[in-house]
N, CA, C and O atoms as a Tripos MOL2 file, in Angstrom:
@<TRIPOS>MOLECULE
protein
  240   239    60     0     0
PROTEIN
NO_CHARGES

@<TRIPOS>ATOM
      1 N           4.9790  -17.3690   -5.6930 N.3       1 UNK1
      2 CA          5.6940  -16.1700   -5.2940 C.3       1 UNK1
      3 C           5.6100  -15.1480   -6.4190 C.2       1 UNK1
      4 O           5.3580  -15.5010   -7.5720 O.2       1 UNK1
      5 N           5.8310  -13.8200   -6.0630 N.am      2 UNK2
      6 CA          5.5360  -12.7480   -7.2920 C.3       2 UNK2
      7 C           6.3870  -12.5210   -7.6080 C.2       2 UNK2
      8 O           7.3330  -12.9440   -6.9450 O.2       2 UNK2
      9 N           6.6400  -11.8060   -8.6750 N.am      3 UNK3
     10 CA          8.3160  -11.1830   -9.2860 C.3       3 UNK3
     11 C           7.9190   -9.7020   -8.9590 C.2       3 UNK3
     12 O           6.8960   -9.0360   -8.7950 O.2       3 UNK3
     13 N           9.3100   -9.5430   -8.9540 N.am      4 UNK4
     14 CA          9.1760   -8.0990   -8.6410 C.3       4 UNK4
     15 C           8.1230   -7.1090   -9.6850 C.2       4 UNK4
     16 O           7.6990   -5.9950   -9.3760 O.2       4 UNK4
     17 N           7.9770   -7.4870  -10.3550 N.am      5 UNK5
     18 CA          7.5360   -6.1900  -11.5890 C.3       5 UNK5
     19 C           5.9220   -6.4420  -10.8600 C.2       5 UNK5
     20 O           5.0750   -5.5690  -10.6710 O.2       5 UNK5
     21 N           5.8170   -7.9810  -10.5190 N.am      6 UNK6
     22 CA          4.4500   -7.8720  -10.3920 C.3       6 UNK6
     23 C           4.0970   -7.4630   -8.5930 C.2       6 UNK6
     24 O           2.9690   -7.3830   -8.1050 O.2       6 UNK6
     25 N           5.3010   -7.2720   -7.9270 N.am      7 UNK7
     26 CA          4.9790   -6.7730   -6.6890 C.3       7 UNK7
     27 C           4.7620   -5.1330   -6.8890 C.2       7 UNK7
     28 O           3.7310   -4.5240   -6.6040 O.2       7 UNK7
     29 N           5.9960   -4.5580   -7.4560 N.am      8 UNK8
     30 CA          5.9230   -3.2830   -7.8570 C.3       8 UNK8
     31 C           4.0410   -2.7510   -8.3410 C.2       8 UNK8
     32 O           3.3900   -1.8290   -7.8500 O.2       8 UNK8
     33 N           3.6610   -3.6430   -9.3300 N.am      9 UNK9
     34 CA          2.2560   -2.9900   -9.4260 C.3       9 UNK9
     35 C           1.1500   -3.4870   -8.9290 C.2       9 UNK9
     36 O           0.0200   -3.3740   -9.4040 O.2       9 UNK9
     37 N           1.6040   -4.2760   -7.5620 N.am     10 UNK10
     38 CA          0.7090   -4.0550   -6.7540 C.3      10 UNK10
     39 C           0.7790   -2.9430   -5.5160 C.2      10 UNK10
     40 O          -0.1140   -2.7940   -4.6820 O.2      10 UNK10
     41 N           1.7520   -2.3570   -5.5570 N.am     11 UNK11
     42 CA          2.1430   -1.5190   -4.8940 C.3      11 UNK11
     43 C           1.5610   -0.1770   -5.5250 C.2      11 UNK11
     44 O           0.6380    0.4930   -5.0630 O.2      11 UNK11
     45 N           2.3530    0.0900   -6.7630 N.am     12 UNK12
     46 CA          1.8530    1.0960   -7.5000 C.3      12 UNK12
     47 C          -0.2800    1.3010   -7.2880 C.2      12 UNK12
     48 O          -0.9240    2.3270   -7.0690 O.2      12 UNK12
     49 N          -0.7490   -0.0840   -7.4710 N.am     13 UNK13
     50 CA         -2.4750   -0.0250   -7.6300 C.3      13 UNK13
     51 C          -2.5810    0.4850   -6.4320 C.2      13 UNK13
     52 O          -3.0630    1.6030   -6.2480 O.2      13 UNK13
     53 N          -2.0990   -0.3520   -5.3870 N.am     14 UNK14
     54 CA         -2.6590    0.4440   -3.9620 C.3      14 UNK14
     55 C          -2.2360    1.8960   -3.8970 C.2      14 UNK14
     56 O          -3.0450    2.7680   -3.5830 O.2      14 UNK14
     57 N          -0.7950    2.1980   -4.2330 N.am     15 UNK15
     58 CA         -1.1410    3.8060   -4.0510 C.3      15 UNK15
     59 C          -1.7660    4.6200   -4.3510 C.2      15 UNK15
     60 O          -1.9430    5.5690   -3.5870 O.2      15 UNK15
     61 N          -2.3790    4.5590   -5.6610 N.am     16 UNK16
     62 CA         -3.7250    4.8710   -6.4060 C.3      16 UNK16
     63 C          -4.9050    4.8930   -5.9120 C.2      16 UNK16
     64 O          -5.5780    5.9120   -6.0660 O.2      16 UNK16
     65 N          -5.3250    4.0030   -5.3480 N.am     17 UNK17
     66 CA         -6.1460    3.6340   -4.4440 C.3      17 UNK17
     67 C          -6.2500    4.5190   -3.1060 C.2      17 UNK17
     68 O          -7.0100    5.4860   -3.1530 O.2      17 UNK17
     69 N          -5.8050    4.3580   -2.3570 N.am     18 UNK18
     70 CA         -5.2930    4.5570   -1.3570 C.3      18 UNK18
     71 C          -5.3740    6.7100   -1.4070 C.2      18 UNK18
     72 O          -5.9240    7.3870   -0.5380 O.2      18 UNK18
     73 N          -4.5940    7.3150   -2.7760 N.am     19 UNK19
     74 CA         -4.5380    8.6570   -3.3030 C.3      19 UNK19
     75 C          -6.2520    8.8980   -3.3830 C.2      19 UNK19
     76 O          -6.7990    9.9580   -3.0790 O.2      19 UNK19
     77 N          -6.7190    8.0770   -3.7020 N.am     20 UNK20
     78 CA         -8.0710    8.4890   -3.6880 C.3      20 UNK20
     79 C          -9.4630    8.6070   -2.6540 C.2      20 UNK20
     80 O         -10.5040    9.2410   -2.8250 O.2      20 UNK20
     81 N          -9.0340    7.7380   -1.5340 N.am     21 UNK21
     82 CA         -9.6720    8.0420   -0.4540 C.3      21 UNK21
     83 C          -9.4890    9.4120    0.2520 C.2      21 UNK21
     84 O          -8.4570   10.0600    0.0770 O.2      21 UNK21
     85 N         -10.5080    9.8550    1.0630 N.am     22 UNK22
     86 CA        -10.1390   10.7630    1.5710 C.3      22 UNK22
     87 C          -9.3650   11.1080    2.8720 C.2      22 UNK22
     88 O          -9.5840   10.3510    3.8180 O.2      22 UNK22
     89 N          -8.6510   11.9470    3.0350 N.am     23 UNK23
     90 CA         -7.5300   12.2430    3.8450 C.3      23 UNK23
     91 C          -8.1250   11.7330    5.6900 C.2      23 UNK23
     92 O          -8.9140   12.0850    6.5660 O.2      23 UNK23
     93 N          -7.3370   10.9530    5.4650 N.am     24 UNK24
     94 CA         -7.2780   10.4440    7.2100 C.3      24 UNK24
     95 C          -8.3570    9.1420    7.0410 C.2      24 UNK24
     96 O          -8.1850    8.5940    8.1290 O.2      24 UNK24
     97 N          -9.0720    8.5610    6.5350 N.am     25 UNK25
     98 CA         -9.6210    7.8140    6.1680 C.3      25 UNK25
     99 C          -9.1620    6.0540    6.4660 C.2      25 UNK25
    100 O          -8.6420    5.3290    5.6180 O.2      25 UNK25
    101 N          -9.4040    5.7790    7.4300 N.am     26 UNK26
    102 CA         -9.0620    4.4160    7.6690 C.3      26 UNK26
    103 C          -9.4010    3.4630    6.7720 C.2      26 UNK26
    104 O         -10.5910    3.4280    6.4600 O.2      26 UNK26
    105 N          -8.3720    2.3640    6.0750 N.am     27 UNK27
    106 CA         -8.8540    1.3460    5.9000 C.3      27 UNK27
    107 C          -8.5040   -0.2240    6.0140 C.2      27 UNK27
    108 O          -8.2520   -0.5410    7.1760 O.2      27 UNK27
    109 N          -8.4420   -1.0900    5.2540 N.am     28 UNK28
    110 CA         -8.3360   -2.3490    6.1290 C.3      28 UNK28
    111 C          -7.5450   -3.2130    4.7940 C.2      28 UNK28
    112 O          -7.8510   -3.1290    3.6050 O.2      28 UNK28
    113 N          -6.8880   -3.7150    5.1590 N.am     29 UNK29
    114 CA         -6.2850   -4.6230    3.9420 C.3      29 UNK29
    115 C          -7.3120   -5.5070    3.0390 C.2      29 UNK29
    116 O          -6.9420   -6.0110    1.9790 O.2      29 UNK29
    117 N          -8.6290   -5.6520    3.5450 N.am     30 UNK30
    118 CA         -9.0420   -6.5250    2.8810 C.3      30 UNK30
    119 C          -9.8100   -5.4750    1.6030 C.2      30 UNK30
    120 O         -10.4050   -6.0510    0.6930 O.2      30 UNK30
    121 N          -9.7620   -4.3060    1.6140 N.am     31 UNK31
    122 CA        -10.4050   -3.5440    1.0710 C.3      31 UNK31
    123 C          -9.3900   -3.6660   -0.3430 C.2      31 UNK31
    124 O          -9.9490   -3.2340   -1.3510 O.2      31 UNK31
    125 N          -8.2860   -4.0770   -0.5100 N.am     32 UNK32
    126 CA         -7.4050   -4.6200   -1.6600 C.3      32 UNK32
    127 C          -6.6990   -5.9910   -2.2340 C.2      32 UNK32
    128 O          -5.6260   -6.1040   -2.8260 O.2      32 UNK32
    129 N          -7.6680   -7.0030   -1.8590 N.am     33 UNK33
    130 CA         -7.5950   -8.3330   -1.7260 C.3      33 UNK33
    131 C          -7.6160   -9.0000   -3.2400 C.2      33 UNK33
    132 O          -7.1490  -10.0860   -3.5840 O.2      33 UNK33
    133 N          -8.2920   -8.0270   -4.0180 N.am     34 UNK34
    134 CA         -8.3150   -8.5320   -5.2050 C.3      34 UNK34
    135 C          -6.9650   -7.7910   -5.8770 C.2      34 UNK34
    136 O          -7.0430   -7.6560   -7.0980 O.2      34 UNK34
    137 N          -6.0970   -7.4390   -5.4290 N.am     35 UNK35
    138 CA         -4.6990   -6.9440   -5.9440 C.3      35 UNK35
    139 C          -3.6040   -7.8170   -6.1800 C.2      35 UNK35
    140 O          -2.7020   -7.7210   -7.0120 O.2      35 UNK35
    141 N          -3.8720   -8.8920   -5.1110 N.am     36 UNK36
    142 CA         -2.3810   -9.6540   -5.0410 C.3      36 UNK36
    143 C          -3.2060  -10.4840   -4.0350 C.2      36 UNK36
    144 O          -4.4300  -10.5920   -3.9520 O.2      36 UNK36
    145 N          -1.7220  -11.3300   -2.9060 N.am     37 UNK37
    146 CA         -1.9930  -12.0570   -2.3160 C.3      37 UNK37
    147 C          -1.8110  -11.2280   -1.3710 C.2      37 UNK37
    148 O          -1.3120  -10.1240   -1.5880 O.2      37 UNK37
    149 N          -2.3270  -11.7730    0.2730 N.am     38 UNK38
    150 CA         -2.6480  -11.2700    1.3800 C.3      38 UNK38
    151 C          -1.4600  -10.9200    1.9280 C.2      38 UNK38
    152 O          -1.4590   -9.8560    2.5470 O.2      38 UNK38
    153 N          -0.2800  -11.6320    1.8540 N.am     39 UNK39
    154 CA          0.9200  -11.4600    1.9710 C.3      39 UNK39
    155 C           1.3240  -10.0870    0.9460 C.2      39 UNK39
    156 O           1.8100   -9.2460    1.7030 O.2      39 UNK39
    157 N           1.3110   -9.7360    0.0080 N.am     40 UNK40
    158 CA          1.4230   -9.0360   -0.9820 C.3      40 UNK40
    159 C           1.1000   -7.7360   -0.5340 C.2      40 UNK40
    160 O           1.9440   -6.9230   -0.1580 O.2      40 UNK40
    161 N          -0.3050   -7.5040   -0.5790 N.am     41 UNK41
    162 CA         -0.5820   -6.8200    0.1160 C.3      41 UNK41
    163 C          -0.2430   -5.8970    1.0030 C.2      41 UNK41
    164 O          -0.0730   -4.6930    0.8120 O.2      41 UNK41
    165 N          -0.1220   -6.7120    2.3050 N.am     42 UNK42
    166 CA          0.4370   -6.4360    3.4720 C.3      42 UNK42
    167 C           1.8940   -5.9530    3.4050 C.2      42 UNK42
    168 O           2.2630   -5.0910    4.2020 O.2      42 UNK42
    169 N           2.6550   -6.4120    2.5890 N.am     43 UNK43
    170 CA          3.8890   -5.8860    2.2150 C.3      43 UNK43
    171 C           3.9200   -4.5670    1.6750 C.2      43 UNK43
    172 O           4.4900   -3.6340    2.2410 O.2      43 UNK43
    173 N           3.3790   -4.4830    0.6990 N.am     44 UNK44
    174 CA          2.6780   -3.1630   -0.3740 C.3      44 UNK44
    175 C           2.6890   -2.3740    0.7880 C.2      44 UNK44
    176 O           3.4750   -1.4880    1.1250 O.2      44 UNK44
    177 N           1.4260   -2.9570    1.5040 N.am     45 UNK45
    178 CA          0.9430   -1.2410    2.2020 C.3      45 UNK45
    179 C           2.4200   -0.8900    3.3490 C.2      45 UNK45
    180 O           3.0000    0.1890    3.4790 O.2      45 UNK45
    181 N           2.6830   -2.0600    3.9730 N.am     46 UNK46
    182 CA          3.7120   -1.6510    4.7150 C.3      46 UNK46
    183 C           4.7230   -0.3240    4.3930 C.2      46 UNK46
    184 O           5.1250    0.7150    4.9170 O.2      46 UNK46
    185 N           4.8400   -1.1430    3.1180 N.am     47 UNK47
    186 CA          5.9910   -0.1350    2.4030 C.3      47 UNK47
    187 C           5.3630    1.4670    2.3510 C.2      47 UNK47
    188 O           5.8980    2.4920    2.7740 O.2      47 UNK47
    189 N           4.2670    1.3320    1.7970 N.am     48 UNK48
    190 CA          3.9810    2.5870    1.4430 C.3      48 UNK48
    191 C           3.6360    3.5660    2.9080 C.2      48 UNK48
    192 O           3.6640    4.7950    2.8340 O.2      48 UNK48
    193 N           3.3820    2.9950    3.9410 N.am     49 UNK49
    194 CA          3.5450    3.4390    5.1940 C.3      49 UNK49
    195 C           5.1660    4.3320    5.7120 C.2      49 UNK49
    196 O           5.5320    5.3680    6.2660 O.2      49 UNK49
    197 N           5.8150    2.8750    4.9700 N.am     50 UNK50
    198 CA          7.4640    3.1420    5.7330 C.3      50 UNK50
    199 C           8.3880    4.7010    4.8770 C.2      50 UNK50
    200 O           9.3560    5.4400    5.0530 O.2      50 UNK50
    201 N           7.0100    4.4070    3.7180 N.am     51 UNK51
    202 CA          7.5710    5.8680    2.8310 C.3      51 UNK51
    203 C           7.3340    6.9970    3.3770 C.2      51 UNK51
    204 O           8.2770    7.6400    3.8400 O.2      51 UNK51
    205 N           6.4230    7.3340    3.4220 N.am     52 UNK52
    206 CA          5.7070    8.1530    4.0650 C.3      52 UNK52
    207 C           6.0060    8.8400    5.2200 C.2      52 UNK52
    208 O           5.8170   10.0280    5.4780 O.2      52 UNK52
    209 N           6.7100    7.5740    6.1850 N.am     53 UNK53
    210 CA          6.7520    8.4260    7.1660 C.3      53 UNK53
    211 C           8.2500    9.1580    7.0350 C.2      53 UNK53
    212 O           8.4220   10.2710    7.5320 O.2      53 UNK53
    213 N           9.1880    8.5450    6.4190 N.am     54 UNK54
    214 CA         10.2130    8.4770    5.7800 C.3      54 UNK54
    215 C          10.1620   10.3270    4.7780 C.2      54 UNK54
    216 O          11.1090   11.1080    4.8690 O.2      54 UNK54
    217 N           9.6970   10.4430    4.4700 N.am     55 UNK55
    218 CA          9.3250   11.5590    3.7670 C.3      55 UNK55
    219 C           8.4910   12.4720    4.8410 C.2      55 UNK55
    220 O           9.1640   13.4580    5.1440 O.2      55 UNK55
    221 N           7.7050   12.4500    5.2530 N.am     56 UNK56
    222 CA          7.5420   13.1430    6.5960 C.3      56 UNK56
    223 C           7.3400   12.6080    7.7800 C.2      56 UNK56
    224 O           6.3490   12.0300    8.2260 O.2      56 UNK56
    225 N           8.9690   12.9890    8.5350 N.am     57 UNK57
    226 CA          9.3550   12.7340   10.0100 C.3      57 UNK57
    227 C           8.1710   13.5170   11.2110 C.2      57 UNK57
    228 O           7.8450   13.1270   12.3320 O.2      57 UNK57
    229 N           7.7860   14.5940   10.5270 N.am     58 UNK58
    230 CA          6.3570   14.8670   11.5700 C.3      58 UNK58
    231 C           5.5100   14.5410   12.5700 C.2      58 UNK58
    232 O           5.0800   14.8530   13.6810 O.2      58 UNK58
    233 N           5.4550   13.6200   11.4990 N.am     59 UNK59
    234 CA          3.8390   12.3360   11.4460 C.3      59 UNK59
    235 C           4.2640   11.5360   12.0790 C.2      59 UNK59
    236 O           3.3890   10.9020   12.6680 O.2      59 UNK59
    237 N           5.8290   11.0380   12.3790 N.am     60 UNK60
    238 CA          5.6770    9.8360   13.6940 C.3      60 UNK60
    239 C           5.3690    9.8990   15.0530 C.2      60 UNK60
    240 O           5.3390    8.8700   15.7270 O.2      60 UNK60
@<TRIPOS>BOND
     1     1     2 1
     2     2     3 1
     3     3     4 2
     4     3     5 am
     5     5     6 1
     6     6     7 1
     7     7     8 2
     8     7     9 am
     9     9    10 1
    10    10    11 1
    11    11    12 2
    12    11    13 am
    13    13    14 1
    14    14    15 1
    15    15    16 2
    16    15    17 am
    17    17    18 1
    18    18    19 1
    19    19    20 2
    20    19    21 am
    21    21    22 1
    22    22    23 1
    23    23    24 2
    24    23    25 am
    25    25    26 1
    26    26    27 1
    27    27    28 2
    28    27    29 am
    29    29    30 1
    30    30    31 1
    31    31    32 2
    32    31    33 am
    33    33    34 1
    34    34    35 1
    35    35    36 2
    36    35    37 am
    37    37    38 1
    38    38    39 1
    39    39    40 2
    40    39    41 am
    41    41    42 1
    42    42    43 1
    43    43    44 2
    44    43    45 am
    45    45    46 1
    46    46    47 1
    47    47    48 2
    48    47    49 am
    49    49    50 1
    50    50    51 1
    51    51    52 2
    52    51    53 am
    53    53    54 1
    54    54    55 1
    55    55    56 2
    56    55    57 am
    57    57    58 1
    58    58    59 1
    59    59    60 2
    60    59    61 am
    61    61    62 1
    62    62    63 1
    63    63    64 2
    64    63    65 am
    65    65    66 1
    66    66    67 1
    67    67    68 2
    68    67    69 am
    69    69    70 1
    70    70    71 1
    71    71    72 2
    72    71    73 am
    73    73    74 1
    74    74    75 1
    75    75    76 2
    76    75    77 am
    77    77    78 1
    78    78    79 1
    79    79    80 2
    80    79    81 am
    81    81    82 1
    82    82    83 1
    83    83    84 2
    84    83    85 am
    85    85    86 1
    86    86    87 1
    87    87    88 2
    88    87    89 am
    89    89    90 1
    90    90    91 1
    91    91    92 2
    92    91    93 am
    93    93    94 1
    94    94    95 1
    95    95    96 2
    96    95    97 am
    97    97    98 1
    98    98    99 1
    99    99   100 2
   100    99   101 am
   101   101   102 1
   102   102   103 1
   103   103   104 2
   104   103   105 am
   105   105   106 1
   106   106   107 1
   107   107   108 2
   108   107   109 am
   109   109   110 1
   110   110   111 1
   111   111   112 2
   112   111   113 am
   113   113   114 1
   114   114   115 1
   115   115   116 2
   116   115   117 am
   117   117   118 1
   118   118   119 1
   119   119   120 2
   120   119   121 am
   121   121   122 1
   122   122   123 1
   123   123   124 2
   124   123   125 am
   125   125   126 1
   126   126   127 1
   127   127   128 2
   128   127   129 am
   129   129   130 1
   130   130   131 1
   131   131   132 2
   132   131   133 am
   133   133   134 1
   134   134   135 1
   135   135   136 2
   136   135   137 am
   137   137   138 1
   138   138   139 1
   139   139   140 2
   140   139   141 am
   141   141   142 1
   142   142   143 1
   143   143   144 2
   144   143   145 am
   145   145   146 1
   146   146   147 1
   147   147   148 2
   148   147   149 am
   149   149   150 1
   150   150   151 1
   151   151   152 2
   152   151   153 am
   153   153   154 1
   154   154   155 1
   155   155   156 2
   156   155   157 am
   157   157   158 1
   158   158   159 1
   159   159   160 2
   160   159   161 am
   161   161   162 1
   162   162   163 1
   163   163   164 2
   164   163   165 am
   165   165   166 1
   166   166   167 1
   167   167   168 2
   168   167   169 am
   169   169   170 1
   170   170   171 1
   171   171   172 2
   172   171   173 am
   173   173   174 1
   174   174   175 1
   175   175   176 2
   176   175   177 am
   177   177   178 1
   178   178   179 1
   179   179   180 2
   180   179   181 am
   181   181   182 1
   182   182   183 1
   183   183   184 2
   184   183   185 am
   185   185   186 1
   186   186   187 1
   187   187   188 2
   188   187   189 am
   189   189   190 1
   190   190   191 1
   191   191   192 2
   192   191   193 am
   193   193   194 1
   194   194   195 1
   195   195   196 2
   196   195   197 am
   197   197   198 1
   198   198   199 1
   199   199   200 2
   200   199   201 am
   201   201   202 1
   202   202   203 1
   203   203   204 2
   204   203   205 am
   205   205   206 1
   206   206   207 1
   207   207   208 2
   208   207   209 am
   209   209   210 1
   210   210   211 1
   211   211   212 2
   212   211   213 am
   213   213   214 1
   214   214   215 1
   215   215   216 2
   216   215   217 am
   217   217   218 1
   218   218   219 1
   219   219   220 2
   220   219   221 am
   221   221   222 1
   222   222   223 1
   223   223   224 2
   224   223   225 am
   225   225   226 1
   226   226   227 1
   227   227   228 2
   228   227   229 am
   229   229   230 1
   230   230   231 1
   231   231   232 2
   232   231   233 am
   233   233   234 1
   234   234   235 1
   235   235   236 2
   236   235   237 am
   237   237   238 1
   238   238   239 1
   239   239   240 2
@<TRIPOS>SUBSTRUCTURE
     1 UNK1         2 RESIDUE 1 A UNK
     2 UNK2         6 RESIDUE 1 A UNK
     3 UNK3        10 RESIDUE 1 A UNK
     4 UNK4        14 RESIDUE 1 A UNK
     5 UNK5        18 RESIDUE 1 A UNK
     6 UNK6        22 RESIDUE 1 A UNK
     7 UNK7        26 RESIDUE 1 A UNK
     8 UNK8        30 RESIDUE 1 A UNK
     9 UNK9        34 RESIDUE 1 A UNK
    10 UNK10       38 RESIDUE 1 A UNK
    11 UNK11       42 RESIDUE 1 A UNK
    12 UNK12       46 RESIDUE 1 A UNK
    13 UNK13       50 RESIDUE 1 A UNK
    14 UNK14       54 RESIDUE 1 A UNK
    15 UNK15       58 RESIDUE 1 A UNK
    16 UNK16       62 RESIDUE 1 A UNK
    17 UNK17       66 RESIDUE 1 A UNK
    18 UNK18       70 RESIDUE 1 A UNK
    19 UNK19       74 RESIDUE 1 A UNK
    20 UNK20       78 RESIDUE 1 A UNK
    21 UNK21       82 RESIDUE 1 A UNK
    22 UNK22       86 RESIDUE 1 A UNK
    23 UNK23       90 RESIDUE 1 A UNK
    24 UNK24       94 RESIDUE 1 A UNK
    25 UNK25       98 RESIDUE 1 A UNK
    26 UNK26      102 RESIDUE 1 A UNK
    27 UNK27      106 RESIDUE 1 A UNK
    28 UNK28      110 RESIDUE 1 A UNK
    29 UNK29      114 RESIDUE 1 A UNK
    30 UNK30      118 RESIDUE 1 A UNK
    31 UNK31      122 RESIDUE 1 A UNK
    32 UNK32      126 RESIDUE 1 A UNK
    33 UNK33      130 RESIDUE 1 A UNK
    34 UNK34      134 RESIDUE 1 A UNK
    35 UNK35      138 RESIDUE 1 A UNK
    36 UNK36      142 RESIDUE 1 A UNK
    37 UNK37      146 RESIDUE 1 A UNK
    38 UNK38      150 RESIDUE 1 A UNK
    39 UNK39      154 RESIDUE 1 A UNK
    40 UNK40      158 RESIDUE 1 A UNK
    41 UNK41      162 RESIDUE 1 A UNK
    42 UNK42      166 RESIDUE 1 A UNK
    43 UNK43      170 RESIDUE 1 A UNK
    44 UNK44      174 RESIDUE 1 A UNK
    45 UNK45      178 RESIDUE 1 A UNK
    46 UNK46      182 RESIDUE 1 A UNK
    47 UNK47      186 RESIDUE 1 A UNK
    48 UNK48      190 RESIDUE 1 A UNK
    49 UNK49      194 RESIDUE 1 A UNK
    50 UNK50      198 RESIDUE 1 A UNK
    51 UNK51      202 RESIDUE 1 A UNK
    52 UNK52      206 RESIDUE 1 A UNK
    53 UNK53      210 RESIDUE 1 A UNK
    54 UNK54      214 RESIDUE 1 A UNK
    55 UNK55      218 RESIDUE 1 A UNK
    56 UNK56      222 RESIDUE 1 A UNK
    57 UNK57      226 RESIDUE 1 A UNK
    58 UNK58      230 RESIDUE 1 A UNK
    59 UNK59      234 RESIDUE 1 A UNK
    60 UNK60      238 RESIDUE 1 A UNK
């Protein structure tokens, strides 16, 4: 299981990541597999989804 500090920067890497593709740009979880675990991951991006939309109501 991860500790938080080390969930936090897997979160943090993917947003980085993620900031650098280009806008509207689909991609796939496995494209960050070497970040964490698959579970990890999937959590990460969730979150950073749930921000987002959270910050702009627009987009739902």
């Amino acid at each position: 299981m991860l500790s938080t500090d080390q969930a936090q920067s897997v979160s943090a890497r993917i947003a980085q990541r993620v900031k650098r593709l280009p806008k509207g740009q689909p991609f796939s979880i496995r494209r960050f597999t070497g970040l964490g675990t698959k579970n990890a991951v999937s959590k990460a991006i969730a979150r950073l989804v749930n921000r987002k939309r959270s910050t702009n109501p627009a987009s739902q």
